[in-house]
GULOKE-118805 format. One record per residue (C-alpha): x, y, z; residue in one letter. Coordinates in steps of 0.25 Angstrom, whole numbers, plus 5000, padded with zeros to 4 digits. Example, Ala and Ser with C-alpha at 12.3 -4.5 7.8 and 13.67 -1.06 7.14 Angstrom:
504949825031A
505549965029S
END
This chain:
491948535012X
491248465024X
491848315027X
491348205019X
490848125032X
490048245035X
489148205026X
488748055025X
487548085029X
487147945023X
487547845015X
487047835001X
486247715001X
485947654987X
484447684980X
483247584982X
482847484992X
483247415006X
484747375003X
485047244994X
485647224981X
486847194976X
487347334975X
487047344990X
487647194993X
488847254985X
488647404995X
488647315008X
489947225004X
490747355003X
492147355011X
491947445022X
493247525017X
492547525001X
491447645009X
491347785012X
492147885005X
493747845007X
493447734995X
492947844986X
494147924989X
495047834986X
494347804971X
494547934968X
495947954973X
496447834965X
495647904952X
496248044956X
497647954957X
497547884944X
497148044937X
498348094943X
499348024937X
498748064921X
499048214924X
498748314922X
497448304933X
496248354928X
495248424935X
494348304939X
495448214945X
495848364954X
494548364958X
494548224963X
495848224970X
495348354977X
494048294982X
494548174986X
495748234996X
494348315000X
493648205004X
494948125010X
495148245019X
493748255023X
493448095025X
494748095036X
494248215042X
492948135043X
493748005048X
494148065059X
493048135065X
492148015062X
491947965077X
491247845075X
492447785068X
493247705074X
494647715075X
495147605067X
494047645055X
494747785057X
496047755054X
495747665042X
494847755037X
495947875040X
496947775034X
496247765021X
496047935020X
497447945024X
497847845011X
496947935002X
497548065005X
498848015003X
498547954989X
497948094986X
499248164991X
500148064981X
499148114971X
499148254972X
500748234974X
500748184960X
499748314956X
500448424966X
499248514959X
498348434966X
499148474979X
498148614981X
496848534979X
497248444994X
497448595001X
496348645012X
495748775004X
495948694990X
494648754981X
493648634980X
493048654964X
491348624962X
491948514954X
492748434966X
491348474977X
490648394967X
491548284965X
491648284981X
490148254982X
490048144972X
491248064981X
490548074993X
489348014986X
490247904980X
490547884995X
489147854997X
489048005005X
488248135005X
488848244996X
488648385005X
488048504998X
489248584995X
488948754998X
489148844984X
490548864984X
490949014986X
491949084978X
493249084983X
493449244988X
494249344978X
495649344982X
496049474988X
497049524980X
498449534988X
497849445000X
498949354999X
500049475002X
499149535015X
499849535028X
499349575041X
500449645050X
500449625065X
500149745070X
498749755061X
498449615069X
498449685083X
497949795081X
496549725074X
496749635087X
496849755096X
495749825089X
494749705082X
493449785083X
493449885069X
492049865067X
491649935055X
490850075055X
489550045046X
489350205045X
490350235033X
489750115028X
488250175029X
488950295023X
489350215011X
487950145006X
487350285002X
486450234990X
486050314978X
484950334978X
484750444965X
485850414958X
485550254959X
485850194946X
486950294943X
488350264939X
489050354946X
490550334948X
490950374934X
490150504934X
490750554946X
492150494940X
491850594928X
491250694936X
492850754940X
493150734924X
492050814920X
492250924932X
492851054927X
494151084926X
494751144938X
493451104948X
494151064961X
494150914966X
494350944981X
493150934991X
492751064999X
493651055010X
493451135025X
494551255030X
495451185037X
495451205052X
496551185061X
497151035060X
498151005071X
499350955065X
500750915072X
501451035075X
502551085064X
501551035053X
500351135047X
499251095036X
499151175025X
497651215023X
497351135012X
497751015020X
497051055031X
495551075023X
495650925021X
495950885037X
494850975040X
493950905030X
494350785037X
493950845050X
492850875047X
492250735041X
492750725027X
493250575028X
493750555011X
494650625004X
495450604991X
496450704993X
497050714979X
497950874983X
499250874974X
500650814982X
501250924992X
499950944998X
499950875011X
498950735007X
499450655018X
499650755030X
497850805026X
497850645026X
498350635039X
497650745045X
496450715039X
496550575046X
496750645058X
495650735057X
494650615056X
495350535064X
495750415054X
496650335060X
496950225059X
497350275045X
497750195033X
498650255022X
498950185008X
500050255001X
501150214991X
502350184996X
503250304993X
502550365004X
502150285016X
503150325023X
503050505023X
501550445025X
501950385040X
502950515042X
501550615039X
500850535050X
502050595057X
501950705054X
500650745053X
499950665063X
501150625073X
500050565083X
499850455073X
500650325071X
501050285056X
501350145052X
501750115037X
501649965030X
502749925024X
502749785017X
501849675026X
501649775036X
502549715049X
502849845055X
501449895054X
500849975066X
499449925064X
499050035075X
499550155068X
498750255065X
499050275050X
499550135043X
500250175031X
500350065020X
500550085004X
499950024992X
501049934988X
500849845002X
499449865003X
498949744999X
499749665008X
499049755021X
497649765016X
497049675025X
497349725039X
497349875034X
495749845032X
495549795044X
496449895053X
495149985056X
495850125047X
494950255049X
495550315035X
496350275025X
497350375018X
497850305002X
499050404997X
499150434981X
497750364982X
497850354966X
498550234968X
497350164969X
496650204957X
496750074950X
495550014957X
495949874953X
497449874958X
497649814971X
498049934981X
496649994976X
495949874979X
496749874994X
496650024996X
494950014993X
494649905002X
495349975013X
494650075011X
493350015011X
493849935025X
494150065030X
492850125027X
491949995032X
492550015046X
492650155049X
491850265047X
492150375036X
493450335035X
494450425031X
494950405018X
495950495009X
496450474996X
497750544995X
498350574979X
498850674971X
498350624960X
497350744953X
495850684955X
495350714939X
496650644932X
495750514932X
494650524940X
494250364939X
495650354945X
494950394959X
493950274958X
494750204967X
495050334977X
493550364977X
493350204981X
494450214992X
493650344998X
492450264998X
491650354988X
491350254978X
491250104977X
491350024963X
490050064959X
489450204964X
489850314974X
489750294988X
489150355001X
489350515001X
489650534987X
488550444984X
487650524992X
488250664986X
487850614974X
486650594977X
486350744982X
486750794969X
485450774963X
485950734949X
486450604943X
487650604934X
486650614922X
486350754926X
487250864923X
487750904936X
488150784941X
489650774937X
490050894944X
489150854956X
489650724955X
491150774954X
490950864968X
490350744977X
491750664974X
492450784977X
491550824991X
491950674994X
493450714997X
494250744986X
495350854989X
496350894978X
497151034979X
498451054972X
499551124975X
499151254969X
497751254975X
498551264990X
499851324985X
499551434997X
499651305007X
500951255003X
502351285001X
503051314986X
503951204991X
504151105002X
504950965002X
504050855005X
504650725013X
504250595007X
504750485017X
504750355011X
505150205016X
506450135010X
505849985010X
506449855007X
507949835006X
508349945003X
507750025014X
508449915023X
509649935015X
509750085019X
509350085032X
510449975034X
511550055027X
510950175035X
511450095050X
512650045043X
513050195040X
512350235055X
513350125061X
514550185054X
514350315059X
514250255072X
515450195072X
516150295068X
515550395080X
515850295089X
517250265085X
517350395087X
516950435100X
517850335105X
519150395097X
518850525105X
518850435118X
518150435133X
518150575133X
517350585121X
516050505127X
514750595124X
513350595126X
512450565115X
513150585102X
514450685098X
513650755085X
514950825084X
515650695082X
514550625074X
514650745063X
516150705064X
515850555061X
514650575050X
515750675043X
516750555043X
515750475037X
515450565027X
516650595022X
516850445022X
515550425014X
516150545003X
517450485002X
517050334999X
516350284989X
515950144994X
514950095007X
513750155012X
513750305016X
512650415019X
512850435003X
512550304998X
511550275009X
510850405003X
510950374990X
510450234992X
509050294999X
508850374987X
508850254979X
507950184989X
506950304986X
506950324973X
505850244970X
505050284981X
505350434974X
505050424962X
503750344967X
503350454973X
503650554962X
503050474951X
501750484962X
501950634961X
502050634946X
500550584945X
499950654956X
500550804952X
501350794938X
502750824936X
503750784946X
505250814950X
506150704954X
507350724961X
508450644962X
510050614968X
510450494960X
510350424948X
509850304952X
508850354959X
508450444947X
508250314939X
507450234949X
506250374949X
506250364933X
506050234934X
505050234943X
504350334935X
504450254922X
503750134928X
502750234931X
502650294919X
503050424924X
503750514913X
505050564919X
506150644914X
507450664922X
508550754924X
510150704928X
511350754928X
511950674918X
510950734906X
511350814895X
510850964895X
509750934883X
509250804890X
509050884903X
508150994897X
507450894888X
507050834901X
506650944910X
505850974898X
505250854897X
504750864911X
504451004912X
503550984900X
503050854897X
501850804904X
502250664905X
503550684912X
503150684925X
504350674932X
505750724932X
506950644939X
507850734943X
509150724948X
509350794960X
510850854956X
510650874942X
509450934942X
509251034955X
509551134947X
509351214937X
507851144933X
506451194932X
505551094935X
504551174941X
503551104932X
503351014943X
503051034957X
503250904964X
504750864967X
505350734972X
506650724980X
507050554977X
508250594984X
508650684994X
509950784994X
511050815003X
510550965004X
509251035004X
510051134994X
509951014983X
508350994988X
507951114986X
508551134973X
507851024966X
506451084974X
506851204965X
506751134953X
505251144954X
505251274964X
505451374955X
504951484948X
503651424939X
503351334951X
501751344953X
501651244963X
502251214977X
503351124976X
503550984983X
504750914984X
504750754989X
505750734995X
505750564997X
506550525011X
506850385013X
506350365028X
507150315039X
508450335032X
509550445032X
508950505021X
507650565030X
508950625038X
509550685026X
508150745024X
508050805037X
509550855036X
509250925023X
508050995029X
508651035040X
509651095032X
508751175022X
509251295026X
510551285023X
510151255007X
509151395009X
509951464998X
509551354989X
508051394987X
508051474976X
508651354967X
510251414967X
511251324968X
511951294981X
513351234986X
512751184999X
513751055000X
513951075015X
512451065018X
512550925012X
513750885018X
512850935030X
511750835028X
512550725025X
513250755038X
511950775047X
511250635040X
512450555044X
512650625058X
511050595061X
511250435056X
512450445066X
511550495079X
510350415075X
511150295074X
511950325089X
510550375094X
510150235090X
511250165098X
510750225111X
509550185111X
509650055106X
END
């Protein structure tokens, strides 16, 4: 609201003649201080004073205190910009103003509820701007035309959690001009034209219902040409075809191919085929982390960065920023206004529910992305078959940008258009179903590429120990790292001058991480490579049994493998909660209970997983039913891997095989992992599922990981 002074345009003057009268007589003998507004005021204060003290306070007497701390504030503001005043009229009147605002502060300390009607932004109700323009014609001024009030905006959902990390700030400021590209946008308006007046969503929704059985919903895709990858890595043809659609112009895809068949290394590709970067990828959080090591992997020449919590080691400059659902509503913001060329959303069924809040943020960081850039590119990444519930893709459709709310959108718009027919006509479902499916949908499973892929092959599923407890075991990992060189250390000096070398004495670090792991055997308290182990497989098992209960509901049945009880507890809870059925095998089952398990997994559709421990049940099972395995926790030996792979690479297998194998980045175990790899050869004899004595390959690994901590750790020393 304007000032009350700036509108005494004119005194009211009272109806009628020249002045004269009684009631003017009475208007000229007025006391100086009985005029203008501050006399008003302080009526109404002494009534909003007397109201108070009868609680509760009604409505009107809110509306009254409200309007007259209003009009106080406004009349000093007024006061002292008033320069034809002097100054001993502006400190009285200040004076009086100052009384009033004081009296409304001891009322509204009696009424704290009336605290949020004194603040700056306080909503001023219809009722208290008409209440306001009667006073100021009591005061003998003009009311102002108040403008229609506008509607308060809709809050944005998860506004109040939204942070803007550093390093987003300088690069917007080192790069300010994004102005938008208006040729998607052109792309976008197609209008029908035949088919105006035509719902046209649900036909082309029961178009993939009513297709039949067995017609394939992948697009036509080209040969695939040569694609330059990092050297030691190779594309498989059918990940290849989608690159090279890529290159060639194709800009959407909802890749839907079963897990084990490479979607994020075609992502990644295809992002550098239509050169996409900055890319944005959304992923749950079980896999953010293998997401930045296949940037490495497949594209070493661009620069990861993953958000974690508000984002305060963001690389804002990074070529693929990598955030998932769960935080996504804090980074929304900046994210849509970084200038991505493609956006990348993993397990993309996630977002199906169109009304849940990481749809909502997903779909309007698409449409950011696709109101600045032209043709974007934009994947869809799930597993999930496309006819199980095909209005679950209303959402994916949305995020491709080839439908709105209401009716198809640009090409598909126009492709139905060219069909000739309306969905009254006969042909239309199947012509209808084809258009969706030329837009970019690509599904093959494994037995459609079997030629392209190994019957078996392990699978690394990095993943980020957050939180406490990742600070608790990277902590316990230096403590350990310490010990060890304390021990090298003391060492060195017993052998003397004499025994000053350069670099490190492997000879005698072997020595000292064979002390310590005789040590670690022989006690049972403190922290050791053992309990430090087992401590990281509890930190995992949530994120395992994530992933696998992921698995379950892209691809079916599901082996889950694991070390120790308590981490086969945390998994079948996990899969409760999601209303997973679950059956599981331990070693301290009775024969009968055993069988009636596996038979239960092996047989009933709704058990969809099978917990496993990795001791008791590495042998002797046939659980070739499924074809997806998950190591929770890894072993001492590759011997003890490959046995539970067997489990399901066996005879009456009729898929390839792929075991996760979940590694807890950044810790001892990814050592252990590459120690057990490295050593592959040695379990060889294993691989046709016989039992092997192979305890001095463990011994071995155990050795090696506590060995590499040891030369990391004095590595670190020198260049410190």
């Amino acid at each position: 609201m304007a000032g009350a002074g700036q509108r005494r345009s004119g005194r009211a003057r009272p109806a009628g003649g020249p002045r004269g009268g009684r009631a003017d007589e009475r208007r000229r003998s007025r006391h100086p201080d009985e005029e203008g507004i501050i006399p008003v005021l302080a009526g109404i204060t002494r009534e909003v004073e007397n109201a108070v003290g009868r609680a509760p306070t009604r409505a009107a007497v809110r509306t009254k205190f409200q309007v007259a701390a209003l009009l106080v504030r406004e009349e000093r503001a007024r006061v002292m910009a008033d320069g034809d005043l002097s100054q001993a009229k502006r400190s009285e009147q200040l004076k009086r103003l100052e009384g009033l605002a004081t009296l409304l502060a001891r009322i509204a300390a009696r009424d704290t509820s009336l605290l949020a009607l004194l603040s700056e932004d306080a909503r001023v109700s219809d009722a208290a701007r008409a209440y306001r323009a009667t006073v100021l014609r009591a005061a003998g001024l003009e009311a102002p035309e108040e403008p229609e009030p506008t509607p308060p905006p809709a809050p944005v959902p998860g506004a109040e959690k939204r942070v803007v990390p550093r390093s987003a700030i300088a690069r917007q400021m080192a790069n300010p001009f994004l102005a938008p590209d208006f040729e998607a946008a052109a792309e976008r308006l197609a209008r029908p034209r035949r088919l105006a007046g035509w719902e046209l969503l649900e036909p082309l929704f029961r178009s993939f219902e009513d297709a039949s059985p067995g017609a394939p919903a992948c697009m036509p895709l080209p040969e695939p040409r040569a694609v330059p990858t990092p050297r030691g890595r190779e594309l498989m043809r059918h990940q290849a075809q989608v690159v090279a659609a890529a290159a060639r112009g194709h800009r959407t895809f909802l890749l839907a191919d079963e897990p084990g068949l490479g979607k994020t290394a075609q992502a990644l590709l295809a992002a550098q085929a239509a050169d996409a970067f900055p890319l944005l990828v959304v992923v749950p959080n079980v896999v953010k982390t293998n997401w930045a090591h296949e940037v490495g992997l497949w594209t070493p020449l661009r620069r990861a960065t993953v958000v974690h919590g508000d984002g305060d080691q963001v690389d804002a400059f990074a070529d693929v920023v990598i955030v998932n659902y769960e935080i996504l509503d804090r980074h929304v913001g900046w994210l849509g206004d970084l200038g991505f060329r493609g956006m990348v959303v993993d397990e993309a069924h996630f977002i199906k529910n169109k009304t849940s809040q990481r749809s909502q943020h997903v779909l309007a960081l698409s449409e950011r992305i696709r109101e600045r850039t032209a043709r974007p590119l934009l994947m869809a990444l799930t597993g999930t078959p496309l006819i199980n519930d095909i209005e679950d893709f209303r959402a994916i459709w949305q995020y491709l940008g080839w439908i709105d709310d209401e009716k198809p959108l640009g090409r598909l718009m126009t492709a139905l258009e060219e069909t000739g027919l309306t969905p009254a006509d006969r042909g239309f479902s199947a012509a209808a179903r084809a258009a969706v499916v030329d837009m970019g949908i690509v599904r093959r499973r494994k037995v459609d590429v079997v030629a392209d892929i190994p019957a078996r092959r392990v699978a690394d599923l990095p993943v980020e120990l957050d939180g406490a407890v990742g600070r608790s075991i990277r902590a316990a990992e230096e403590v350990l790292a310490r010990r060890l060189v304390g021990r090298y250390r003391a060492a060195l000096e017993a052998r003397g001058d004499a025994a000053v070398v350069d670099g490190v004495d492997l000879e005698l670090a072997r020595r000292v991480a064979a002390a310590e792991l005789k040590d670690s055997s022989d006690k049972a308290g403190g922290e050791n490579v053992f309990t430090m182990v087992r401590r990281i497989g509890q930190a995992k098992a949530g994120l395992a049994a994530d992933y696998a209960a992921q698995l379950a509901r892209n691809v079916g049945k599901v082996v889950f493998f694991a070390k120790h009880v308590d981490v086969m507890d945390t998994a079948e809870q996990t899969f409760a909660d999601r209303g997973i059925g679950y059956a599981s095998i331990r070693g301290d089952q009775t024969p009968r209970v055993r069988e009636k398990n596996i038979t239960a997994f092996t047989e009933d559709p709704d058990v969809q997983v099978v917990v496993c421990s990795l001791t008791a049940a590495g042998v002797g099972l046939n659980l070739q039913v499924a074809s997806n395995l998950v190591l929770a926790e890894l072993s001492w030996t590759d011997a003890e891997q490959t046995q539970a792979i067997d489990r399901i690479h066996r005879i009456g297998q009729s898929e390839p095989v792929t075991a996760w194998r979940v590694i807890a980045a950044q810790t001892i175990d990814a050592k252990i992992a590459e120690l057990i790899d490295s050593k592959a050869g040695l379990a060889a004899r294993a691989l046709d599922g016989a039992a092997v004595e192979d305890g001095e390959a463990s011994t071995d690994v155990q050795l090696d990981a506590l060995v590499s901590l040891l030369t990391d750790a004095l590595a670190a020393e020198r260049t410190a």
